[in-house]
The first five atom37 places (N, CA, C, CB, O) and aatype in JSON, in Angstrom:
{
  "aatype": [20, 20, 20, 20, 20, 20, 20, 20, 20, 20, 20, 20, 20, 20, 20, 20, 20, 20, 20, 20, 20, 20, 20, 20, 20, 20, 20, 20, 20, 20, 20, 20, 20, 20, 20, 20, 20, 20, 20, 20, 20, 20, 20, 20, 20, 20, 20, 20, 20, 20, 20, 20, 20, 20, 20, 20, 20, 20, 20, 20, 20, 20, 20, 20, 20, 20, 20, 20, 20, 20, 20, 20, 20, 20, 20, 20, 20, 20, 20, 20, 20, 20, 20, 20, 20, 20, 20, 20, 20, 20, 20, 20, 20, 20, 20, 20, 20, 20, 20, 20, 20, 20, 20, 20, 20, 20, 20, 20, 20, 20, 20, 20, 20, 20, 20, 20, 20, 20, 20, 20, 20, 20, 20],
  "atom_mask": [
    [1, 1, 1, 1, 1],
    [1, 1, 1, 1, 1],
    [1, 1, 1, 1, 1],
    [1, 1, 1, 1, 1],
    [1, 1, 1, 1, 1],
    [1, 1, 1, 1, 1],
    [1, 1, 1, 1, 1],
    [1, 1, 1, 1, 1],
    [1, 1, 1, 1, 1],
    [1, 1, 1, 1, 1],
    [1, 1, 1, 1, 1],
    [1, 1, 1, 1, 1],
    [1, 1, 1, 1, 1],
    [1, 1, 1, 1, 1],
    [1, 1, 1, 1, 1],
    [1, 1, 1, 1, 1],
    [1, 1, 1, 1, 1],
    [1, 1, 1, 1, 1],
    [1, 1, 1, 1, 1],
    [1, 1, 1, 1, 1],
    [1, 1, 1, 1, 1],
    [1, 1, 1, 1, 1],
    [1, 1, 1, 1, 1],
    [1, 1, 1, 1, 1],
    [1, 1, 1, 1, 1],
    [1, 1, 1, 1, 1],
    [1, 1, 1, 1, 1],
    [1, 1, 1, 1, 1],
    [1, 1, 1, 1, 1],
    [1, 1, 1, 1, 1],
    [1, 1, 1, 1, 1],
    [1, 1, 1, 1, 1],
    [1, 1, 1, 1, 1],
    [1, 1, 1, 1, 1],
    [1, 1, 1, 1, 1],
    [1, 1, 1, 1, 1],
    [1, 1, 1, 1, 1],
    [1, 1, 1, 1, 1],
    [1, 1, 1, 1, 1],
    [1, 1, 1, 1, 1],
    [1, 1, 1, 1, 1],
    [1, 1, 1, 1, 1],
    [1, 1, 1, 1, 1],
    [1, 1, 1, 1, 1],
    [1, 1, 1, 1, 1],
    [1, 1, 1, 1, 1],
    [1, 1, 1, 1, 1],
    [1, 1, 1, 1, 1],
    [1, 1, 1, 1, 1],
    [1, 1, 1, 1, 1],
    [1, 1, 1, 1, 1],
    [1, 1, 1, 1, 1],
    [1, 1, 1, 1, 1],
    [1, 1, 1, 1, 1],
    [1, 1, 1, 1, 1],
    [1, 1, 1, 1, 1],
    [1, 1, 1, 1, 1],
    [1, 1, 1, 1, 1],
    [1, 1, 1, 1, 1],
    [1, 1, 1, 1, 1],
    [1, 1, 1, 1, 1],
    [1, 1, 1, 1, 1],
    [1, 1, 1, 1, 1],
    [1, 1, 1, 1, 1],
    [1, 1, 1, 1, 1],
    [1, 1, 1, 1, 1],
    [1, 1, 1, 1, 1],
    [1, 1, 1, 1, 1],
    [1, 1, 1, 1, 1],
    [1, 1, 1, 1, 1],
    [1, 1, 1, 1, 1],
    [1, 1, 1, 1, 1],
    [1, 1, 1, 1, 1],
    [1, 1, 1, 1, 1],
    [1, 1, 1, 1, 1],
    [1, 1, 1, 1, 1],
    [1, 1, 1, 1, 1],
    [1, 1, 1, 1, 1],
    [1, 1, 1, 1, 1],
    [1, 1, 1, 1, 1],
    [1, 1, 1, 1, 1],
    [1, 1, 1, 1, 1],
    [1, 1, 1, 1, 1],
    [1, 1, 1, 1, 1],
    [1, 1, 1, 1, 1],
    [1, 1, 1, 1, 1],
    [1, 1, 1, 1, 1],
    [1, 1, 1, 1, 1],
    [1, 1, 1, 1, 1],
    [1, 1, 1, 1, 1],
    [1, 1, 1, 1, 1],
    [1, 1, 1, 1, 1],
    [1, 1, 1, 1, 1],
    [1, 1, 1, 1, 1],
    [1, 1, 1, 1, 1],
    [1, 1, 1, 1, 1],
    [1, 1, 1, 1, 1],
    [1, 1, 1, 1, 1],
    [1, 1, 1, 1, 1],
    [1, 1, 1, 1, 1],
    [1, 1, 1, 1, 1],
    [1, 1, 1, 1, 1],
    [1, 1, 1, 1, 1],
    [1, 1, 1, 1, 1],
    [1, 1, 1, 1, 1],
    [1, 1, 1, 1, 1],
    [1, 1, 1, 1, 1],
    [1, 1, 1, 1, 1],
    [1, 1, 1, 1, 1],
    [1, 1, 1, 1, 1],
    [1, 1, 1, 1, 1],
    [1, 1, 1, 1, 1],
    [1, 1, 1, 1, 1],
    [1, 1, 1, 1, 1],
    [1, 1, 1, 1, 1],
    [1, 1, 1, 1, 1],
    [1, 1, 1, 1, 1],
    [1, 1, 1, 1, 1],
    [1, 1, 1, 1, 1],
    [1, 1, 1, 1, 1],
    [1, 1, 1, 1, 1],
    [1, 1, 1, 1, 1],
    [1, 1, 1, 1, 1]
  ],
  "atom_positions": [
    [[261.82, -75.11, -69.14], [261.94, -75.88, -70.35], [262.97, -76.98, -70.18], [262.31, -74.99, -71.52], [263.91, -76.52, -69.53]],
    [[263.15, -78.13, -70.47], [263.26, -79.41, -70.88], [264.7, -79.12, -71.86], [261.75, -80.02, -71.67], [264.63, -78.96, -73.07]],
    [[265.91, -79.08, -71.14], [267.34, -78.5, -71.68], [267.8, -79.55, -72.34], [268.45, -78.0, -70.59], [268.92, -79.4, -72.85]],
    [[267.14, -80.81, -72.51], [268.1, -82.23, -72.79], [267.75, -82.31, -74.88], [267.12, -84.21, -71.49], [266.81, -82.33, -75.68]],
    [[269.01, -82.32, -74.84], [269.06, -82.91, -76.46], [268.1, -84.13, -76.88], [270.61, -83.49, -76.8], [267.87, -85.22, -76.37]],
    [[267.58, -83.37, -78.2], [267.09, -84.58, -79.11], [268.07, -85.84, -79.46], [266.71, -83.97, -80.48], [269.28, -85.82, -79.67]],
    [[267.18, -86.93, -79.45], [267.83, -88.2, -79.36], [266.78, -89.3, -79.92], [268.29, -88.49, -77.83], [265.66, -89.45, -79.43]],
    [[267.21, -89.92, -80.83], [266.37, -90.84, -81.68], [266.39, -92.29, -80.48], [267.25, -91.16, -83.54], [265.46, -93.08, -80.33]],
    [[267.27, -92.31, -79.99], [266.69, -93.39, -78.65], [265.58, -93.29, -77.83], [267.55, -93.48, -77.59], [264.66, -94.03, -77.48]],
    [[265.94, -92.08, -77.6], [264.88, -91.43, -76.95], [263.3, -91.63, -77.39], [265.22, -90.09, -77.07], [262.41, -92.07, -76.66]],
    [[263.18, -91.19, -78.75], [262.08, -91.21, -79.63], [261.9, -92.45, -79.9], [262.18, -90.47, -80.78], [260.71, -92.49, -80.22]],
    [[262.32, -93.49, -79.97], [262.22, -94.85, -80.47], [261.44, -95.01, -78.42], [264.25, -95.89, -81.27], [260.24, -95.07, -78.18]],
    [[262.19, -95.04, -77.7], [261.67, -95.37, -76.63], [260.01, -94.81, -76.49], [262.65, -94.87, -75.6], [259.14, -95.53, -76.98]],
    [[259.72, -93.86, -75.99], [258.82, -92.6, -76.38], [257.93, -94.01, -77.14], [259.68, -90.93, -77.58], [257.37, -94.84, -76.42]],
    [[257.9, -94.09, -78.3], [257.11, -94.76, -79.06], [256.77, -96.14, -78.72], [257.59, -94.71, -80.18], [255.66, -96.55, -79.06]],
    [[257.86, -97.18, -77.86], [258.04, -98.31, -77.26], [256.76, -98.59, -76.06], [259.52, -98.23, -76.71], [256.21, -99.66, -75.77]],
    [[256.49, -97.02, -75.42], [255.63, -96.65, -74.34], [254.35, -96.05, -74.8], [256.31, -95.72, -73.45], [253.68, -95.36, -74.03]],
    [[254.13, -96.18, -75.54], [252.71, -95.59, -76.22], [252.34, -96.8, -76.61], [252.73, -94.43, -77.53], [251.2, -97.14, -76.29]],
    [[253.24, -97.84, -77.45], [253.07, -99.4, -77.74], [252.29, -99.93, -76.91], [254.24, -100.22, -77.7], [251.18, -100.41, -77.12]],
    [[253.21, -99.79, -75.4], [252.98, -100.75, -74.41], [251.15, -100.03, -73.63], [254.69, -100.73, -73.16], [250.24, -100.71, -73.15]],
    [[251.22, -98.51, -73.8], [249.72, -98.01, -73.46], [248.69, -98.46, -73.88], [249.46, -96.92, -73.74], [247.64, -98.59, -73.25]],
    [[249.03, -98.89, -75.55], [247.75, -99.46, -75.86], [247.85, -100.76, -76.03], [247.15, -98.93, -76.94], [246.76, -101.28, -75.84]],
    [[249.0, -101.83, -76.42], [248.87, -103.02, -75.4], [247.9, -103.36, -73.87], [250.18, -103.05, -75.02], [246.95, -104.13, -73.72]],
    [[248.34, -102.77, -73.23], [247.66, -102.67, -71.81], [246.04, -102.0, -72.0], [248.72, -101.55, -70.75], [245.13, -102.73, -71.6]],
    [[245.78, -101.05, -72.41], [244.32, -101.0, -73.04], [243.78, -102.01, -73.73], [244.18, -100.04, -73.89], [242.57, -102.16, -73.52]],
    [[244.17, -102.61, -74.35], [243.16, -103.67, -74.92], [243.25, -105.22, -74.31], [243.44, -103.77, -76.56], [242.58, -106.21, -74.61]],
    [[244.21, -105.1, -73.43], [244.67, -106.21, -72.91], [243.83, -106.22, -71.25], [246.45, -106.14, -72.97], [243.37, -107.24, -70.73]],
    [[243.79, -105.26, -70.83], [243.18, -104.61, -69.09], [241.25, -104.23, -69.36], [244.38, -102.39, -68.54], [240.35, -104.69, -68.66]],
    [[241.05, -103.3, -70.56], [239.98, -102.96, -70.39], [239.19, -103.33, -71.27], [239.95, -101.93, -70.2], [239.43, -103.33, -72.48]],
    [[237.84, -103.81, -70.56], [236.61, -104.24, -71.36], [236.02, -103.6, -72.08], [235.75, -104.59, -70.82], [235.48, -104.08, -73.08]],
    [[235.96, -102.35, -71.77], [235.37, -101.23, -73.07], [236.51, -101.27, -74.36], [235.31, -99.26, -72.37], [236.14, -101.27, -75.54]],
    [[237.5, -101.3, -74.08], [238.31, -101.03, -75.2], [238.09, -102.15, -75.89], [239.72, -100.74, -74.96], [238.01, -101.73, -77.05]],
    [[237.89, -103.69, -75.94], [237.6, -104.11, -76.82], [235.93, -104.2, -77.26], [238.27, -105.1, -76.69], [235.32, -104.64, -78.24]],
    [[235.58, -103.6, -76.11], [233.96, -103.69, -77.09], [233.99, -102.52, -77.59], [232.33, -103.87, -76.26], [232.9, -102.26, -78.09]],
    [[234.87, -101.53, -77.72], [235.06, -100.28, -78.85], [236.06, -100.84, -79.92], [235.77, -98.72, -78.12], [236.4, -99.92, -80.67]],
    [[236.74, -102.21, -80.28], [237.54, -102.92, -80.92], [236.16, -103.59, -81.83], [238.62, -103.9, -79.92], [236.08, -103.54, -83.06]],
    [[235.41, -104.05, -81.18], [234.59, -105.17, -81.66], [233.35, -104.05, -82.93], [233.64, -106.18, -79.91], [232.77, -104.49, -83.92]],
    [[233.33, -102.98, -82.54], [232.26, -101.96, -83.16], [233.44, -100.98, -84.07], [231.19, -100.92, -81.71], [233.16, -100.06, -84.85]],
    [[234.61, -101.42, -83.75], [235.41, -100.72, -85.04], [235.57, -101.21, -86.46], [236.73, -100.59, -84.7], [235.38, -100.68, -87.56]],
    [[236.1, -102.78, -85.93], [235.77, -103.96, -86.9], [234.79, -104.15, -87.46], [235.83, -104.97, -86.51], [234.87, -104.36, -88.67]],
    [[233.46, -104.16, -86.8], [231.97, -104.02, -87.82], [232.05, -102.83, -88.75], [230.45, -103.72, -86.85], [231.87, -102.97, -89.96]],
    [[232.32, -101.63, -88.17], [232.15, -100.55, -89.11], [233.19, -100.76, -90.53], [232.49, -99.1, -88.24], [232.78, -100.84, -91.69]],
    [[234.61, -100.83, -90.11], [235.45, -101.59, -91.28], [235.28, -102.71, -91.84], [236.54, -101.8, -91.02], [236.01, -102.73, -92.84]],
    [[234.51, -103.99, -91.7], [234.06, -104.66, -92.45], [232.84, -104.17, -93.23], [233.93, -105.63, -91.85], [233.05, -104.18, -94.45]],
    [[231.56, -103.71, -92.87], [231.15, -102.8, -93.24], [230.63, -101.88, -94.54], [231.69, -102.58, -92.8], [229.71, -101.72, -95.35]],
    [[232.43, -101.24, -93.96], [232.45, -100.23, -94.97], [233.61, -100.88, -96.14], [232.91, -98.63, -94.22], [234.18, -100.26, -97.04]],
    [[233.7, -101.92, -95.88], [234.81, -102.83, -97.04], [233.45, -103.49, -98.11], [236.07, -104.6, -95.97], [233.59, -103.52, -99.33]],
    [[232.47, -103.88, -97.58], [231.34, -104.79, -97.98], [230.56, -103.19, -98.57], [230.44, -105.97, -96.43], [230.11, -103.26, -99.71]],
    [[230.49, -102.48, -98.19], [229.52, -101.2, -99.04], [230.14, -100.11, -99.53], [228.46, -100.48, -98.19], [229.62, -99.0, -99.66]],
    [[231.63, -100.52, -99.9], [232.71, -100.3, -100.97], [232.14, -98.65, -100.48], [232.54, -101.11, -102.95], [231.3, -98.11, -101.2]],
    [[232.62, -97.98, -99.33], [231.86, -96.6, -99.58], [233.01, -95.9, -99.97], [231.01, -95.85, -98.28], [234.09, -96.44, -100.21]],
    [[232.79, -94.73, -100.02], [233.6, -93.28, -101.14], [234.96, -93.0, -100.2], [232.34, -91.28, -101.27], [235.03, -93.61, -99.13]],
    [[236.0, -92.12, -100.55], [236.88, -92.26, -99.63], [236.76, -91.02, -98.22], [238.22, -92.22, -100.51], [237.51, -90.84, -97.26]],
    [[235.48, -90.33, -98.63], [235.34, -88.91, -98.1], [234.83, -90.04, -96.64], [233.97, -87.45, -99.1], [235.26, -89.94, -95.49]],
    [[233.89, -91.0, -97.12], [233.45, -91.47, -96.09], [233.96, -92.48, -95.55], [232.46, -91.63, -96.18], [233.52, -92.89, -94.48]],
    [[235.1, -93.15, -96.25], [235.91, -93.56, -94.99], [237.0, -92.68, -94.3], [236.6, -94.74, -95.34], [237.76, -93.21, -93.5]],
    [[237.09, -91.3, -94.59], [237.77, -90.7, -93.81], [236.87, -90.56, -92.08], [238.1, -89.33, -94.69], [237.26, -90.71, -90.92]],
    [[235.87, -90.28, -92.55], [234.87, -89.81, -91.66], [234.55, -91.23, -90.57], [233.44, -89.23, -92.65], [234.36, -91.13, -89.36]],
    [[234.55, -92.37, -91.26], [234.38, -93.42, -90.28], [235.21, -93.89, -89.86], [233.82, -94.27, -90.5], [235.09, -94.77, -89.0]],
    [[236.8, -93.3, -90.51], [238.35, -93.63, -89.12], [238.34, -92.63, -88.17], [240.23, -93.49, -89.73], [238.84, -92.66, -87.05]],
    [[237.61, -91.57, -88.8], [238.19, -90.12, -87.79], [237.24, -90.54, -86.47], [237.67, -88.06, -88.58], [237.56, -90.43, -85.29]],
    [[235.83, -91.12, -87.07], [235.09, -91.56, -85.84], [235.57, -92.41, -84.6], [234.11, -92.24, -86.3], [235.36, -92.28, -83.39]],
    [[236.46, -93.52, -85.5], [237.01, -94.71, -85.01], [237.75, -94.0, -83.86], [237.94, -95.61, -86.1], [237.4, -93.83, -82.69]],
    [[238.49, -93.76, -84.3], [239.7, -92.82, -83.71], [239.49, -92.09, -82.81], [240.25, -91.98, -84.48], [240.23, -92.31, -81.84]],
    [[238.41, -90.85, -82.63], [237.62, -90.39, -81.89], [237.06, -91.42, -80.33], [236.6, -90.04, -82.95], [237.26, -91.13, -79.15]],
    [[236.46, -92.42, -80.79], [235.62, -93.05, -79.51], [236.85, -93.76, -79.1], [234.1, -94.14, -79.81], [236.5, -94.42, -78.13]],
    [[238.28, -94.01, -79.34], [239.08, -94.79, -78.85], [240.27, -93.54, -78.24], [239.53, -95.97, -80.02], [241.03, -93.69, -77.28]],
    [[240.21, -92.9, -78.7], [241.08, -91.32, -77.75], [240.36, -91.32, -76.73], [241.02, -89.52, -78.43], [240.73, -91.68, -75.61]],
    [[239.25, -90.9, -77.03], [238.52, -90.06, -75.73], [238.02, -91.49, -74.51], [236.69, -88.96, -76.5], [237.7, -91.17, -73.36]],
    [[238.03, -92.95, -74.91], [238.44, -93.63, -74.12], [239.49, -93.99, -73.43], [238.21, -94.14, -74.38], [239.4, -94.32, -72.24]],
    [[240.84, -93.97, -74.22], [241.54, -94.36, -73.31], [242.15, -92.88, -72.51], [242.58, -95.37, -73.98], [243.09, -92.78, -71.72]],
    [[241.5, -92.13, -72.89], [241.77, -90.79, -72.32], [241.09, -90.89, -70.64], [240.93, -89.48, -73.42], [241.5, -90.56, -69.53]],
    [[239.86, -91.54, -71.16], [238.83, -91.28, -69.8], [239.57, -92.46, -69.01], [236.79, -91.54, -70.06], [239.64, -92.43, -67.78]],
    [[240.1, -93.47, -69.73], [240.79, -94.76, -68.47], [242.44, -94.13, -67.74], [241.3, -96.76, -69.64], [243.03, -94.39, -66.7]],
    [[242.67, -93.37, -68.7], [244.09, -92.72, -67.78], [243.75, -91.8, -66.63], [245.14, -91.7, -68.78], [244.29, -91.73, -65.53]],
    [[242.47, -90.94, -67.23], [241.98, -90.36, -65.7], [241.24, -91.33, -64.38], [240.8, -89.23, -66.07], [241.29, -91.28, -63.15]],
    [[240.59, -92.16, -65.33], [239.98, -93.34, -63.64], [241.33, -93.89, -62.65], [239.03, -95.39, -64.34], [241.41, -93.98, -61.43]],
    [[242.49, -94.26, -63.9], [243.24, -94.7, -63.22], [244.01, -93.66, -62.32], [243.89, -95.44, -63.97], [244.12, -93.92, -61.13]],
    [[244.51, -92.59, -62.78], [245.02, -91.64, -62.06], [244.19, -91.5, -60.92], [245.19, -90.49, -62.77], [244.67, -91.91, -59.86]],
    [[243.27, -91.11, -60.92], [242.06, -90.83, -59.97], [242.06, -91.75, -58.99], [240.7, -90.87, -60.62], [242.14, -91.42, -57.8]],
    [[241.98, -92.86, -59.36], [242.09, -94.07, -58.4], [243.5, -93.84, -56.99], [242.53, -95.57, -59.63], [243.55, -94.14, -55.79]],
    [[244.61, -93.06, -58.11], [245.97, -93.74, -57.35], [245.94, -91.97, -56.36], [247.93, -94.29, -58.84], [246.72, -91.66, -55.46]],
    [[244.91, -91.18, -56.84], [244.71, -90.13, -55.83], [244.3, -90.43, -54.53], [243.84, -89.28, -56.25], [244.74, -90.23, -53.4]],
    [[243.33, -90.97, -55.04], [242.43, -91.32, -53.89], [241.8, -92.41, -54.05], [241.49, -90.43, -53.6], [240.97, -92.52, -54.95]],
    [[242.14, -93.56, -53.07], [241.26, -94.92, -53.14], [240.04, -94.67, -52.11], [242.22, -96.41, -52.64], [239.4, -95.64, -51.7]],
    [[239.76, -93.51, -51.76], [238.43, -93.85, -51.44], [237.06, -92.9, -52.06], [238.46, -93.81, -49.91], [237.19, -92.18, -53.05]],
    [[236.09, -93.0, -51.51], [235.24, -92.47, -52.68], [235.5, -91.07, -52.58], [233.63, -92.81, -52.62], [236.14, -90.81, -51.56]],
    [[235.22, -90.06, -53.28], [235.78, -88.61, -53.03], [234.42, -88.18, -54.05], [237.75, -88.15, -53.64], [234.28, -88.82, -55.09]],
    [[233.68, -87.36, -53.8], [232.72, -86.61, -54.72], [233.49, -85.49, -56.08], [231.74, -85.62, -53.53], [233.07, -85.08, -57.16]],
    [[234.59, -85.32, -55.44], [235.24, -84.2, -56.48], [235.43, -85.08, -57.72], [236.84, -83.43, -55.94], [235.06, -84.8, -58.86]],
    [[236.43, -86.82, -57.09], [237.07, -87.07, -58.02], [235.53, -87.91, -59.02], [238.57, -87.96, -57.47], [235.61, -88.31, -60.18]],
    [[234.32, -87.98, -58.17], [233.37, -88.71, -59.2], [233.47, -87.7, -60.41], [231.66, -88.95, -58.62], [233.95, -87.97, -61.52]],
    [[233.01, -86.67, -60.07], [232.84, -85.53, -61.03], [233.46, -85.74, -61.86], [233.08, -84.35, -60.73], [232.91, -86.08, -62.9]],
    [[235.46, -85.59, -61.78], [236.06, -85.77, -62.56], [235.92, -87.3, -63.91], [237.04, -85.6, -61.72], [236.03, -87.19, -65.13]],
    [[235.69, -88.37, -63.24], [235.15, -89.78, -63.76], [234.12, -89.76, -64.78], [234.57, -90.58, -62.66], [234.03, -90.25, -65.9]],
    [[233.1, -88.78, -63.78], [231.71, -89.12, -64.81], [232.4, -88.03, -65.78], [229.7, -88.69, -64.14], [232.63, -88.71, -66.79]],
    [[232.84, -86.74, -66.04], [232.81, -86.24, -67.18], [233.83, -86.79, -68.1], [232.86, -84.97, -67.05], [233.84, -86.71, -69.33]],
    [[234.74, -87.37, -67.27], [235.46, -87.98, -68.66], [234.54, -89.15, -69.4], [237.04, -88.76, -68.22], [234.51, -89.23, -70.63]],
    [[233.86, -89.99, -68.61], [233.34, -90.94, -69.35], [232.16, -89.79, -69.94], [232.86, -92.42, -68.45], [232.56, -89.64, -71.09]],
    [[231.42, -89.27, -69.84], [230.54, -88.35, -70.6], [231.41, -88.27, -72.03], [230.3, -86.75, -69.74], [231.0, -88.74, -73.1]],
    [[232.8, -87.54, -71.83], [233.63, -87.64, -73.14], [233.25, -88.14, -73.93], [234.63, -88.11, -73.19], [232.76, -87.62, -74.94]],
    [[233.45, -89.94, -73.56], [233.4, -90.99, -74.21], [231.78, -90.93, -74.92], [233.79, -92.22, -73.19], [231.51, -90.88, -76.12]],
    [[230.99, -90.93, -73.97], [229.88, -91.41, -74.82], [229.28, -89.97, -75.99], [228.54, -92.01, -73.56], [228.33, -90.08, -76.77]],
    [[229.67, -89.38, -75.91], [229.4, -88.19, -76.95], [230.05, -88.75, -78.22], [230.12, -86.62, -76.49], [229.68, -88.66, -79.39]],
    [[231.05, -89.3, -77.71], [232.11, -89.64, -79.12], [231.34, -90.95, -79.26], [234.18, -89.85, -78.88], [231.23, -91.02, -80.49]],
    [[230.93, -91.67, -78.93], [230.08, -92.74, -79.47], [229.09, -92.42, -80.08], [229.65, -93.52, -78.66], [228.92, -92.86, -81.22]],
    [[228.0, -91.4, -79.37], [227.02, -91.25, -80.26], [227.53, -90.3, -81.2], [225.78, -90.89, -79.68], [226.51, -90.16, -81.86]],
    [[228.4, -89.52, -81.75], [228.98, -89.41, -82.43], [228.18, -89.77, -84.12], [229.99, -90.04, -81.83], [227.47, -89.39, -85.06]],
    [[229.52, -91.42, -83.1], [230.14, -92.13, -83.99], [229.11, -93.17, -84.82], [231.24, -92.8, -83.26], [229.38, -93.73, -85.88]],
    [[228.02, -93.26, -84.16], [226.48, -93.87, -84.49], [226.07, -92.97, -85.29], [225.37, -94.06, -83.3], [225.93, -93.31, -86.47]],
    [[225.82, -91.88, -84.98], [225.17, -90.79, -86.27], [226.25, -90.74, -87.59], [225.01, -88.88, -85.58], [225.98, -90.15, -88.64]],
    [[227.03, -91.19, -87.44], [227.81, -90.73, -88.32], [227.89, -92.11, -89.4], [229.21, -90.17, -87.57], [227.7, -92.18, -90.62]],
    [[228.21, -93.01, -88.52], [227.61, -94.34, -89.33], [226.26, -94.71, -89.75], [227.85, -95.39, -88.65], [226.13, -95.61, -90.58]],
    [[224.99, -93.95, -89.14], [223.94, -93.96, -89.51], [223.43, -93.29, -90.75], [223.47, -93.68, -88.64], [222.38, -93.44, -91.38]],
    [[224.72, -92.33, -90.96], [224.29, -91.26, -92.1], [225.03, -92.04, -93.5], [225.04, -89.38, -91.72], [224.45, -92.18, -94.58]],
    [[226.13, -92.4, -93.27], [226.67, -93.12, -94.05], [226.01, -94.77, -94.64], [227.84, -93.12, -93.38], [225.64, -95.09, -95.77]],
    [[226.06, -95.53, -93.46], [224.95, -97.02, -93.92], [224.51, -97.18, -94.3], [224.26, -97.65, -93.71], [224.39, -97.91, -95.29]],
    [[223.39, -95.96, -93.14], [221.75, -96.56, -93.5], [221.25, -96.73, -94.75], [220.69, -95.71, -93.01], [220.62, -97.67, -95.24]],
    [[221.79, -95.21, -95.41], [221.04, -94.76, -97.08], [221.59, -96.35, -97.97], [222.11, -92.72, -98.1], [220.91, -96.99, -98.78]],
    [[223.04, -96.69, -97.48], [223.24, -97.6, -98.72], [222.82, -99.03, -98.44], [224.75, -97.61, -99.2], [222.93, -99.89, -99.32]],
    [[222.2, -99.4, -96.86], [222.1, -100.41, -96.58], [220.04, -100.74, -96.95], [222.89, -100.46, -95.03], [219.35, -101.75, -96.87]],
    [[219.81, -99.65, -97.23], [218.03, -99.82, -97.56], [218.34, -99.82, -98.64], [216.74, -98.75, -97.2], [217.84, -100.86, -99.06]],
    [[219.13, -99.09, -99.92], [218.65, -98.9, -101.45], [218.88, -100.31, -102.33], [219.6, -97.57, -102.21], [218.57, -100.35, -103.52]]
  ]
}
């Protein structure tokens, strides 16, 4: 266990570096803003079809969802990378299932906006 005293520097820092994580995610990777660009549609959206608040809980938790489990899957490519720069079958494995992650949480996040929209975007 980790013997060092709590320290609000500390925690302010801590938070300075999570800043700078997703700085660098949206700044480095192309998925992250085309998961930026389909967050913004859904929140404009759901601003324009004034929906209920149950269902904008459900379409941040989505939001939120396909952008974890991405930059989740880019900390493992990158790690992965600094394992091994050459091709390795173990570490594909590892790659493709994190990106698998990702796209579950997308389609998800499509059904979930589909259930919500669609009904108010036909009536």
């Amino acid at each position: 266990m980790n013997d060092k005293k709590f320290s609000i520097k500390d925690r302010v820092k801590s938070f300075g570096y999570a800043f700078n994580g997703l700085a660098l995610f949206f700044a480095k990777e192309n998925n992250a803003r085309i998961h930026a660009i389909g967050a913004i549609f859904a929140i404009l959206l759901s601003v324009w079809l004034k929906i209920s608040a149950i269902e904008w809980i459900a379409v941040l938790i989505v939001i939120a969802l396909v952008f974890v489990a991405e930059i989740i899957n880019t900390a493992i490519e990158k790690l992965a990378d600094v394992v091994s720069t050459e091709i390795n079958p173990k570490i594909k494995v590892v790659k493709d299932l994190a990106a698998g992650a990702v796209l579950v949480a997308a389609i998800v996040a499509i059904i979930i906006g589909a259930i919500i929209f669609l009904p108010k975007l036909f009536s």
